[in-house]
KEMARLUM-9836 format. One record per residue (C-alpha): residue number from 1; x, y, z. Coordinates in Angstrom, 2 decimals, always signed. Layout:
<rs>
    k        u        v        w
  NUM        X        Y        Z
...
</rs>
This chain:
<rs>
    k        u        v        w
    1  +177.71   +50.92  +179.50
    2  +175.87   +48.98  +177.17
    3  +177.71   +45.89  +174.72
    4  +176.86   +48.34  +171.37
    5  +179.63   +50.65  +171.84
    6  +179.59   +52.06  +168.44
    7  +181.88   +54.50  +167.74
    8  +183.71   +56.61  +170.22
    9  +184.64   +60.51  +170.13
   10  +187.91   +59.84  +168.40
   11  +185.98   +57.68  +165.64
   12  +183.21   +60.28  +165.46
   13  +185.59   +63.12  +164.77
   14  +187.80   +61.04  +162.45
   15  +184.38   +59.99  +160.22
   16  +183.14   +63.72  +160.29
   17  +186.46   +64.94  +158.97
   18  +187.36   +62.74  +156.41
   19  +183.80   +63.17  +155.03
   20  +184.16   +67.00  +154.99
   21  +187.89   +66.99  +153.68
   22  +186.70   +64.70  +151.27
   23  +183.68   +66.58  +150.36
   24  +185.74   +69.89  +150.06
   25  +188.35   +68.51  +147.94
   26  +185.45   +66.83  +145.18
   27  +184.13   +70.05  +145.33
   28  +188.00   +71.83  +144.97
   29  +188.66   +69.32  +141.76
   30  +184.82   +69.75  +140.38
   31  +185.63   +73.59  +140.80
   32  +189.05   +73.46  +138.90
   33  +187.43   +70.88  +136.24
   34  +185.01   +73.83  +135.51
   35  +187.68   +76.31  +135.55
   36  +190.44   +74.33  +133.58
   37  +187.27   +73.31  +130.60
   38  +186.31   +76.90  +130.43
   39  +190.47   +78.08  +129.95
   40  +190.64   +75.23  +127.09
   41  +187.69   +76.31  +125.72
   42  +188.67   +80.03  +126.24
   43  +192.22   +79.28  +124.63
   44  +191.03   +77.27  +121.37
   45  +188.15   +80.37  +120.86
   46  +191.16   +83.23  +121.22
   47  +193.57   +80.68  +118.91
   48  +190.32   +80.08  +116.24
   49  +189.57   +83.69  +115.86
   50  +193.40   +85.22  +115.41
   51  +193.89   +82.53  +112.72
   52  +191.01   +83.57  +110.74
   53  +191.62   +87.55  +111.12
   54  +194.99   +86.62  +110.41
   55  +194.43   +84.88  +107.29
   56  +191.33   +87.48  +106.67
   57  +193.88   +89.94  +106.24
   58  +196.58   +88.66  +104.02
   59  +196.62   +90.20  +100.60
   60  +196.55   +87.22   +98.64
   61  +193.43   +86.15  +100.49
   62  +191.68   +89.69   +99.71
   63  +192.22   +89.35   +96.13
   64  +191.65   +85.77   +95.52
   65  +188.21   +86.45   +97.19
   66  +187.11   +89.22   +95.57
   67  +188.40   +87.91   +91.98
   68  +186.60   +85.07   +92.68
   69  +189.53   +82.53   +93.30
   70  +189.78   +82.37   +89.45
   71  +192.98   +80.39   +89.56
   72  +192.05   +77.93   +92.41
   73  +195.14   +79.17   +94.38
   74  +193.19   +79.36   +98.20
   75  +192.86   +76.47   +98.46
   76  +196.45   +75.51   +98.91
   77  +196.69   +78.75  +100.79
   78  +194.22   +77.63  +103.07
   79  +195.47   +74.38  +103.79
   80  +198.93   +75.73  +104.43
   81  +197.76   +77.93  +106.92
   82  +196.14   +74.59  +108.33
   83  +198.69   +72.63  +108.45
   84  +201.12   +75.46  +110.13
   85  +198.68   +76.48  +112.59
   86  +197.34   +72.84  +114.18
   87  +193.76   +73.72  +113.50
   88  +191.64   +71.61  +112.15
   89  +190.31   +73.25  +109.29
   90  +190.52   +76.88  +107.46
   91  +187.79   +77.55  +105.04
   92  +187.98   +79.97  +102.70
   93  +184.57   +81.09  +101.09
   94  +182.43   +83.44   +99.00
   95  +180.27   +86.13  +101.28
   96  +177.47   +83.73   +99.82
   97  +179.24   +81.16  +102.14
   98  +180.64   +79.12   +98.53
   99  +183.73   +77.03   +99.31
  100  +186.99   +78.11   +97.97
  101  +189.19   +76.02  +100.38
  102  +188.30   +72.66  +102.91
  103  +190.62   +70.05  +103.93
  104  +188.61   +67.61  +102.04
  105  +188.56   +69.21   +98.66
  106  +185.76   +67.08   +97.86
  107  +183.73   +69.83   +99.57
  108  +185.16   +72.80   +97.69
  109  +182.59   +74.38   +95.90
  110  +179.86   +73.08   +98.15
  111  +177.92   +75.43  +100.60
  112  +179.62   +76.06  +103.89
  113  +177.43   +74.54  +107.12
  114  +177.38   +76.77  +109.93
  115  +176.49   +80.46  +110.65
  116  +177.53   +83.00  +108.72
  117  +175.02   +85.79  +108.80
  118  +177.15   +87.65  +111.56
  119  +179.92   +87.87  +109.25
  120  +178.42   +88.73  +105.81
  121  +177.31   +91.96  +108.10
  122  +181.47   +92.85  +108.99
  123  +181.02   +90.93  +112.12
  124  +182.35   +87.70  +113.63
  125  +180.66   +84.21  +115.04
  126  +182.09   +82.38  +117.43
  127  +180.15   +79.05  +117.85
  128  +180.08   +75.12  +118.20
  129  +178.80   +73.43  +115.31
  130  +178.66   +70.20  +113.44
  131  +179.82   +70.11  +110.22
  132  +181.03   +68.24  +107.46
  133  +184.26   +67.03  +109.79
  134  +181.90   +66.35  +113.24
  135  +181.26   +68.53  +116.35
  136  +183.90   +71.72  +116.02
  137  +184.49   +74.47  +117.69
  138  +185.36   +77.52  +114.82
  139  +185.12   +81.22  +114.31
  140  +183.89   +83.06  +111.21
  141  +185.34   +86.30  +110.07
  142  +184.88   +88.47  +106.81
  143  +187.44   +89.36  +104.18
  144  +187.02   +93.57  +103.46
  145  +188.42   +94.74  +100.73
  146  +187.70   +98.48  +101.93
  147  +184.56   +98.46  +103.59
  148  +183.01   +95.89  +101.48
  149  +182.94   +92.13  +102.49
  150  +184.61   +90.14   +99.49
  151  +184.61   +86.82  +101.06
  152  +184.61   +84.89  +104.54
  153  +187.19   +83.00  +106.35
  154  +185.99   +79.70  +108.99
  155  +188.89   +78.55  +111.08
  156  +188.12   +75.44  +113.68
  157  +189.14   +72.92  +115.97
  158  +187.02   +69.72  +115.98
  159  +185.79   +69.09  +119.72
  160  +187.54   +65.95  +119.82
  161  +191.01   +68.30  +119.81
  162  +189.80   +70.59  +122.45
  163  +188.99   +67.58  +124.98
  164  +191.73   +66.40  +124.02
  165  +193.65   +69.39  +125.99
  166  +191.48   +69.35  +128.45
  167  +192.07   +65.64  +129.03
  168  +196.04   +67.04  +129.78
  169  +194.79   +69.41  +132.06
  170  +193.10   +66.73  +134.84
  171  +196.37   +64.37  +135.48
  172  +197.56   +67.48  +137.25
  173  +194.55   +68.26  +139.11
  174  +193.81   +64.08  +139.88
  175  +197.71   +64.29  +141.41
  176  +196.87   +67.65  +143.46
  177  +193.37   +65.90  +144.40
  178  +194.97   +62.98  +145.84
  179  +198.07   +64.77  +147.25
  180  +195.24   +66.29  +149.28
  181  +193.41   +63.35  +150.28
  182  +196.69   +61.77  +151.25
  183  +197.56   +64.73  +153.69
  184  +193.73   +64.73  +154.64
  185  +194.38   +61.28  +155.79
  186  +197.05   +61.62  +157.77
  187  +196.17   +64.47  +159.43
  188  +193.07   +62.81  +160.43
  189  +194.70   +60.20  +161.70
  190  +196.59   +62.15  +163.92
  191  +194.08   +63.94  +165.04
  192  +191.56   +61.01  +165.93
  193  +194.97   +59.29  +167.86
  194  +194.71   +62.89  +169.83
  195  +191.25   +63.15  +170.53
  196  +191.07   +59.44  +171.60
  197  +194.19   +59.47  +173.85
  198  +192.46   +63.27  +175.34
  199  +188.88   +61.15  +175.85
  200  +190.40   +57.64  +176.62
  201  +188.85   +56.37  +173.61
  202  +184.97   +56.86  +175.32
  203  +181.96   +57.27  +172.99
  204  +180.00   +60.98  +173.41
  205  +177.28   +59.20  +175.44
  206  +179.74   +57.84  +178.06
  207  +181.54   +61.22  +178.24
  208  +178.15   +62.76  +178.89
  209  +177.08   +60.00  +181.06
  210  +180.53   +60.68  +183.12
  211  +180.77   +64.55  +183.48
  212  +176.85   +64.00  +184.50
  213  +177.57   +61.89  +187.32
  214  +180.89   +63.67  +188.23
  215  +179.06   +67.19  +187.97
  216  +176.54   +66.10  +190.64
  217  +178.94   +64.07  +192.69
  218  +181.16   +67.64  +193.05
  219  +178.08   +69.72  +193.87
  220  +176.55   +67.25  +196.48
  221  +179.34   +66.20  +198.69
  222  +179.49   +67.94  +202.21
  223  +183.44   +68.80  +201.52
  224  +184.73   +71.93  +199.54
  225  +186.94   +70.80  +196.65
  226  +189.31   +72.53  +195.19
  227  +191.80   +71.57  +191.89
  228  +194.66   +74.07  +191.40
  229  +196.99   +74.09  +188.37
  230  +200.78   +73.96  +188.76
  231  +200.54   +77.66  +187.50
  232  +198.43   +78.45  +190.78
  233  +195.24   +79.00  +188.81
  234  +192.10   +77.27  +189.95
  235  +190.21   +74.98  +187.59
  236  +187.57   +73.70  +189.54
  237  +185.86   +74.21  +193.16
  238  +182.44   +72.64  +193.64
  239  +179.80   +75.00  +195.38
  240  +180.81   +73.63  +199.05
  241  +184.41   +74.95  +198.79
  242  +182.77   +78.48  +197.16
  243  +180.99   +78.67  +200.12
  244  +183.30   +77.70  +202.45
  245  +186.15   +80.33  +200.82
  246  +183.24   +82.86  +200.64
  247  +183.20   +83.27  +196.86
  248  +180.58   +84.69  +194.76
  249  +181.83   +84.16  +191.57
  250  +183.33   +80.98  +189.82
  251  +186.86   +81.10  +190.05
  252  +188.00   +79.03  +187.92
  253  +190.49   +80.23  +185.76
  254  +191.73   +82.55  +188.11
  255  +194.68   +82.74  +190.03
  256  +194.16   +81.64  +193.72
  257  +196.62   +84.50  +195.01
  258  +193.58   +87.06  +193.53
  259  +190.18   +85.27  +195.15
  260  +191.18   +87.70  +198.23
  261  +192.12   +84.80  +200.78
  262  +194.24   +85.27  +203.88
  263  +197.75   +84.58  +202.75
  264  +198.30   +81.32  +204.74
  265  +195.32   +79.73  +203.13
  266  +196.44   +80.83  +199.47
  267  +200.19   +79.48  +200.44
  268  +198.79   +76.08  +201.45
  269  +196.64   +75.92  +198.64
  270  +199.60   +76.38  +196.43
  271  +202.98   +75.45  +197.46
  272  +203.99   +71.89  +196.69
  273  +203.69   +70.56  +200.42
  274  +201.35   +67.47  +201.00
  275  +199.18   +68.83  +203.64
  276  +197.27   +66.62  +206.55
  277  +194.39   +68.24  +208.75
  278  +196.27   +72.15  +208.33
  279  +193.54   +74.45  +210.36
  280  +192.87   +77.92  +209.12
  281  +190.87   +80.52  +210.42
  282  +189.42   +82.92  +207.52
  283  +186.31   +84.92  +207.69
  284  +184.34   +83.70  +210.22
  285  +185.11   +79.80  +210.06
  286  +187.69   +77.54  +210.83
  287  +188.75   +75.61  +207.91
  288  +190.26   +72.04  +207.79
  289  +192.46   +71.79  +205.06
  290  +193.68   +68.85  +203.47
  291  +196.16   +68.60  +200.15
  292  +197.73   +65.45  +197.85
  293  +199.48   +66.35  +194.47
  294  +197.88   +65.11  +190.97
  295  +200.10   +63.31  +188.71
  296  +199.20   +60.81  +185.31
  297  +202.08   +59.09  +183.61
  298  +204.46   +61.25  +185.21
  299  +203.50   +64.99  +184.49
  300  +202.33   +67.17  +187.66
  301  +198.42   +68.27  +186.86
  302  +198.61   +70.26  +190.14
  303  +196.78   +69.32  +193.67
  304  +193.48   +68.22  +195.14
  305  +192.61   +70.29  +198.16
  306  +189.66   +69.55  +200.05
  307  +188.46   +71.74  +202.33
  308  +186.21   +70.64  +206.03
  309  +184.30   +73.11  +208.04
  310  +185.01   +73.16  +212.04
  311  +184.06   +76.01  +212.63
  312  +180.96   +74.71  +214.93
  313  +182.99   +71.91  +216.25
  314  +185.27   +74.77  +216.95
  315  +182.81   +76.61  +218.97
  316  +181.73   +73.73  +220.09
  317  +185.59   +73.06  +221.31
  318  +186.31   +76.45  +223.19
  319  +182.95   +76.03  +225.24
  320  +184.12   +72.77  +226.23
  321  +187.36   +74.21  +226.87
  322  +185.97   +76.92  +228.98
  323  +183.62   +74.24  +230.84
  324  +186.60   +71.90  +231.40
  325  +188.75   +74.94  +232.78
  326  +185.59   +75.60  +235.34
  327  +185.16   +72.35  +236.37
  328  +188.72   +71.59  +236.59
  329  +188.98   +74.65  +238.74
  330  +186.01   +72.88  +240.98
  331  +188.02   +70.22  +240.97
  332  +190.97   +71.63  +242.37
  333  +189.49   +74.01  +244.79
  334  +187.61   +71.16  +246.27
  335  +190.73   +69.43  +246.76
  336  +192.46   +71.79  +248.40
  337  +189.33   +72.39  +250.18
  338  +189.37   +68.93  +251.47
  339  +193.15   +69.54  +252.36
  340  +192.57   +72.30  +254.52
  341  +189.34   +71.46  +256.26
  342  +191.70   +68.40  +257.19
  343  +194.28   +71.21  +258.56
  344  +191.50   +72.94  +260.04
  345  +190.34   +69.84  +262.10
  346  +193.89   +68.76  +263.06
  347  +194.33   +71.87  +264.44
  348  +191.59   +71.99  +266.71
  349  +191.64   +68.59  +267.68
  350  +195.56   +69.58  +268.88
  351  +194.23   +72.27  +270.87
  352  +195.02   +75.52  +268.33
  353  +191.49   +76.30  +267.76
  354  +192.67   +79.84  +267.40
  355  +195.29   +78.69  +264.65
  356  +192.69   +76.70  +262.61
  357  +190.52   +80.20  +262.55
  358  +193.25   +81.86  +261.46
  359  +194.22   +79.34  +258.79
  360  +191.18   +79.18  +257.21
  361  +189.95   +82.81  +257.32
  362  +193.44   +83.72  +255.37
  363  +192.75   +80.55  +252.70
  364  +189.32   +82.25  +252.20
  365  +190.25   +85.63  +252.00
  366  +193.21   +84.74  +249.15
  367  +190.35   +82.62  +246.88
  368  +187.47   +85.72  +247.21
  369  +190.47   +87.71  +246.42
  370  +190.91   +86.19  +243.16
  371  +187.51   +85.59  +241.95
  372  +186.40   +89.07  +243.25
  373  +189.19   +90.32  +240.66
  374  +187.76   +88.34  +237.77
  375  +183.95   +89.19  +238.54
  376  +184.41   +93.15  +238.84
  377  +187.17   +93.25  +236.05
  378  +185.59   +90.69  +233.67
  379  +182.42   +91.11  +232.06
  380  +182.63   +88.49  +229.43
  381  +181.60   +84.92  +231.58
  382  +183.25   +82.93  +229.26
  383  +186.53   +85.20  +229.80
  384  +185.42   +84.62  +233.66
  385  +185.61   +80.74  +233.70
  386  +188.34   +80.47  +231.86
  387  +190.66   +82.51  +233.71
  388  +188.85   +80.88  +237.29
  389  +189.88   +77.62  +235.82
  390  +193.24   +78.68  +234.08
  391  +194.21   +80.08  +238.08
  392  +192.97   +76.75  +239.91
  393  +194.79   +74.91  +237.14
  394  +198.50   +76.96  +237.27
  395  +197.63   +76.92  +241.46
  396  +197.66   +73.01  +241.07
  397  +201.02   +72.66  +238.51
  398  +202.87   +75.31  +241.15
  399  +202.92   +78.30  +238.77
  400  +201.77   +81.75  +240.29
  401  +198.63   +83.34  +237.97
  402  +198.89   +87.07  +239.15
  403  +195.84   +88.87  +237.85
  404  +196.74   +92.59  +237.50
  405  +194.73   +94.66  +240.21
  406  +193.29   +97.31  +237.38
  407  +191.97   +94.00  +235.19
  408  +189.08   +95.33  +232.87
  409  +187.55   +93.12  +230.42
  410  +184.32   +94.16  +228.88
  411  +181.62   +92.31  +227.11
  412  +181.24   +92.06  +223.33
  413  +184.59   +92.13  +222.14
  414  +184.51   +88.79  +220.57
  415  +182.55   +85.49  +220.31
  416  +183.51   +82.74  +222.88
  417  +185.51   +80.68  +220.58
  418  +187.78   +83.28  +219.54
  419  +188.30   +84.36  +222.96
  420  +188.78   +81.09  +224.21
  421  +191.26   +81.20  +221.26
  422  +193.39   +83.78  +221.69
  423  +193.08   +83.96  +226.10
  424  +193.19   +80.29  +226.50
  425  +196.28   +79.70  +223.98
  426  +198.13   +83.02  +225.36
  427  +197.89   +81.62  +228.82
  428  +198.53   +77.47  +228.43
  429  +201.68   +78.77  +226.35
  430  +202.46   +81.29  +228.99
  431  +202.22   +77.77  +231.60
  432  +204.39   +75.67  +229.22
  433  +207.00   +78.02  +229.15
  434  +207.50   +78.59  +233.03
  435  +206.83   +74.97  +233.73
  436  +210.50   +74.12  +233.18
  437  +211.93   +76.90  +235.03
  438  +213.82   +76.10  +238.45
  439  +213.44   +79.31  +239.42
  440  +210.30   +81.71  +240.14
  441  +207.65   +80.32  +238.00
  442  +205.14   +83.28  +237.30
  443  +202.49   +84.40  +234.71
  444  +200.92   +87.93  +234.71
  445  +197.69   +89.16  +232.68
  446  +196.71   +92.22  +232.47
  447  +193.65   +94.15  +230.44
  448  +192.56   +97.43  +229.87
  449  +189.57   +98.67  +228.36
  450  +190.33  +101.37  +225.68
  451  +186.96  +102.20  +224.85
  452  +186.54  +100.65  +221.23
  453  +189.13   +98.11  +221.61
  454  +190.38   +96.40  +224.87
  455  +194.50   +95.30  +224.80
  456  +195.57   +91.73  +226.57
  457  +198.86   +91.74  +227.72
  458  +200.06   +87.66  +228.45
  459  +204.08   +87.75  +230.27
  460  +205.95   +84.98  +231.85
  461  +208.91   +84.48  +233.32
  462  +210.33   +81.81  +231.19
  463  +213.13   +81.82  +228.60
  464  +211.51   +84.65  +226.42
  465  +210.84   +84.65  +222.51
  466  +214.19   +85.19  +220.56
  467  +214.11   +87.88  +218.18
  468  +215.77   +85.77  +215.21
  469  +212.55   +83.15  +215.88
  470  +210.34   +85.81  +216.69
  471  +208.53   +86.09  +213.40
  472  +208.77   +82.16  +213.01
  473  +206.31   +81.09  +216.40
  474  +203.71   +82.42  +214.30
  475  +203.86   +80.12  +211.44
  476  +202.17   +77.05  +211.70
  477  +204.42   +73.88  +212.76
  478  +207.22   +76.09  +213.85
  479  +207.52   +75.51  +217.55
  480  +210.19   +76.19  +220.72
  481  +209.43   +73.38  +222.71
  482  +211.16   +70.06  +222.98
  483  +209.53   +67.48  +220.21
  484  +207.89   +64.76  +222.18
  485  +207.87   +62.40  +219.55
  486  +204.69   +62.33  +218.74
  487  +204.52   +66.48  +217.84
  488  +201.54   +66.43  +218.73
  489  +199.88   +70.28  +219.35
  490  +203.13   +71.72  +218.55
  491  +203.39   +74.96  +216.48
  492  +199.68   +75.54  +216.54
  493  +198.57   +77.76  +219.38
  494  +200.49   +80.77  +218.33
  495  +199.41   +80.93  +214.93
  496  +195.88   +79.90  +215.56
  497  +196.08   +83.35  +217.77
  498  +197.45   +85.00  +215.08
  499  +195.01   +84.31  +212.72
  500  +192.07   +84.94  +214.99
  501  +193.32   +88.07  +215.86
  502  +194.18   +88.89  +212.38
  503  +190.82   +88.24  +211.08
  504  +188.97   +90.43  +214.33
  505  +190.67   +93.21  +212.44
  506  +193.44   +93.49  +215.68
  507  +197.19   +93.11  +216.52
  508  +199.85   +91.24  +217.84
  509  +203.26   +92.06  +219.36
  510  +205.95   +89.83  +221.06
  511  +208.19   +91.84  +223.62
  512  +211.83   +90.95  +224.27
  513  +213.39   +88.65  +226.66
  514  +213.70   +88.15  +229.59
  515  +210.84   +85.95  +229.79
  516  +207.51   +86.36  +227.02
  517  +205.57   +89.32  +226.61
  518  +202.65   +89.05  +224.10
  519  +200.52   +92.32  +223.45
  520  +196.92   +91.35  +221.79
  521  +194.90   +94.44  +220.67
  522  +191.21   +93.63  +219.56
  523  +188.42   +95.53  +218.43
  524  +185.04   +95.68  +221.03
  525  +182.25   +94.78  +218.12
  526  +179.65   +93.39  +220.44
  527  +179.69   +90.15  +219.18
  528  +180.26   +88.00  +222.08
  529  +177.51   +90.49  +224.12
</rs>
């Protein structure tokens, strides 16, 4: 910002204004000068002319003119008519234009000074002269005795008379002119208090300078943005957060419910909860959502959503996961490994040689078991490892993993992070809810391959899913386990499956109690082959 601030948008606008109210109304009062001279002038020409066909016409006027005026008697006529009517002057005269009346009788006999040719003819002038009493403004008619022209009659109105009314006529329009200005004022100053308040009293430049800077700021920083109204309606997202949402047109103006987003994203977009790192899985990304509420002096503008894409940390996430699960499963079996080669070598250093054979051909046999289930039934390796690692890790917490004998899992029904997703979740909720159980502590899976679409069925035999919560696991935050304090991970697994498995175009049902019984049906699209 440089020192010569000049002046700003409100001051601009306020300058332009009053210039062009002010130009309009000089223009309005030069237009109704014009208008009110020509009605003056109009007025004192139709007053003029009936006068003089008025006295044209009298009797005595006819026959004093065409005797001559022997007697001298027009005169008086004439200036009675004067005197009654306000003119200025009525001149009676001879069609040779010869005086028989003027209001200085000085002049009667005298030539008349003005055009009369019109009139000896039978017609009628209308002019502005100067004559014998100044600058006038007079008509000339003819006296007809029949159809013969036996004199003329002049009536006028010296110019000083007619601006004279005109002069009357501007007080009104000067009061109506500055009435106007007055209001043009005040309205201006209303308006430039507006516009300044509106552009925080900033000159065009800075304005420019700012929506410059702020323009390429939004389109250049790595996070979608988002600004929604209170009314819902979006009034700006940079090109991140249109590529993020997968939109192809500018949405602004619209109504977030109609950009075609899943519904949980559109409610956390617009309901008037502050939201902290809220995950949602839409298209084929994971979204981190974020969400503060926009307020200035008080009045709600609306929120400020920003939007981060995980979806390769994601990925990133469930290989890890499934790697984890493997080498955890390593981990355990070479524990337990350890354990019973110990076993093994106490027993033949007792003298049971034939016990430690027996021991550890049954350990082997139960382990090739299991992962001979998993490699024939699974196709999918990431499905393989995680379930390998998901047994070795329930094995270790003393919950039974029973694999169902007719397990068939083919490839391509999904990439790895959504199946680590949707499996992984299924089963680590499956764990959680057994874990507390005094009782038999058990998780089955089962799969079956349906051709286009393979179904996951995920049962335990914990508590079970209440049906009056049943439709609330799946909503994020909403959780039946014990609050550790923290709430950490709690009332995100289930609706993270949800989503997933609502975006891979499949379905999801929760049997009744006793214990869980989830039902996951997903589309085979080769995608994970």
């Amino acid at each position: 910002m440089d020192g010569r601030r000049g002046l700003s948008v409100a001051g601009q606008t306020a300058a332009l204004v009053v210039a062009l109210v002010f130009a309009v109304i000089a223009a309005g009062l030069g237009a109704a000068y014009l208008q009110a001279r020509r009605a003056v002038t109009d007025e004192s020409t139709a007053q003029v002319l009936a006068v003089a066909r008025s006295v044209a016409a009298e009797p005595d006027v006819v026959a004093g003119a065409a005797a001559g005026d022997p007697r001298g008697s027009l005169q008086a006529l004439g200036e009675g008519v004067r005197a009654a009517t306000g003119t200025d002057f009525v001149v009676i005269m001879s069609p040779a234009g010869i005086r028989y009346s003027h209001p200085n009788p000085a002049q009667v006999g005298r030539r008349f000074v003005g055009h009369i040719e019109a009139a000896q003819a039978g017609g009628t002038v209308v002019e502005d002269y100067v004559g014998t009493l100044g600058p006038s403004r007079r008509a000339v008619v003819p006296v007809l005795q029949g159809d013969r022209v036996v004199g003329l009659v002049a009536v006028g109105l010296r110019k000083e008379a007619v601006n004279a009314r005109l002069a009357g006529e501007l007080p009104p329009l000067l009061v109506a002119g500055a009435a106007a200005g007055l209001l043009a004022a005040v309205g201006t100053t209303l308006i430039a208090r507006r516009v300044r308040r509106q552009t925080r009293g900033l000159r065009a430049a800075e304005l420019q300078t700012m929506h410059d800077h702020h323009d390429a700021v939004l389109h250049s920083v790595s996070e979608g943005l988002v600004l929604v109204d209170p009314e819902g309606r979006v009034r700006l997202a940079n090109d991140e957060a249109r590529r993020l949402l997968g939109l192809d047109a500018d949405p602004r103006g619209r109504e977030v419910a109609e950009l075609g987003l899943a519904p949980a994203l559109v409610g956390a977009m617009t309901d008037a909860d502050v939201r902290e790192d809220d995950l949602h899985v839409t298209g084929a990304r994971v979204l981190v959502l974020n969400k503060a509420r926009a307020q200035r002096d008080g009045a709600d503008l609306g929120a400020v959503v920003t939007i981060r894409d995980r979806t390769d940390l994601e990925e990133l996430t469930g290989e890890l996961g499934a790697t984890r699960s493997l080498a955890e499963a390593l981990r355990s079996q070479a524990h337990e490994s350890g354990n019973r080669l110990h076993t093994m070598v106490s027993l033949i250093e007792l003298g049971h040689p034939e016990r430690a054979v027996e021991f550890a051909t049954g350990e082997l046999a139960r382990a090739q078991t299991l992962t001979d289930r998993v490699v024939e039934g699974v196709d999918d390796p990431v499905v393989s490892a995680l379930l390998l690692g998901k047994a070795a890790e329930a094995h270790e917490r003393g919950v039974d993993l029973v694999l169902d004998p007719a397990l068939r899992w083919p490839a391509g029904v999904a990439a790895p992070r959504d199946l680590v997703t949707v499996v992984g979740n299924l089963v680590d909720n499956a764990l959680d809810a057994v874990l507390p159980q005094a009782g038999e502590r058990r998780v089955e899976l089962a799969a079956r391959d349906l051709g286009d679409r393979v179904e996951l069925v995920v049962a335990d035999t914990g508590p079970g899913i209440p049906a009056e919560v049943r439709d609330r696991v799946l909503e994020r935050g909403f959780s039946t386990k014990a609050r550790d304090g923290s709430g950490a991970g709690r009332g995100i697994g289930l609706a993270l499956v949800r989503e997933t498995v609502e975006r891979l175009g499949g379905s999801l049902v929760i049997g009744d109690p006793p214990g869980a019984r989830v039902t996951v049906t997903l589309p085979v699209t080769g995608e994970g082959s």
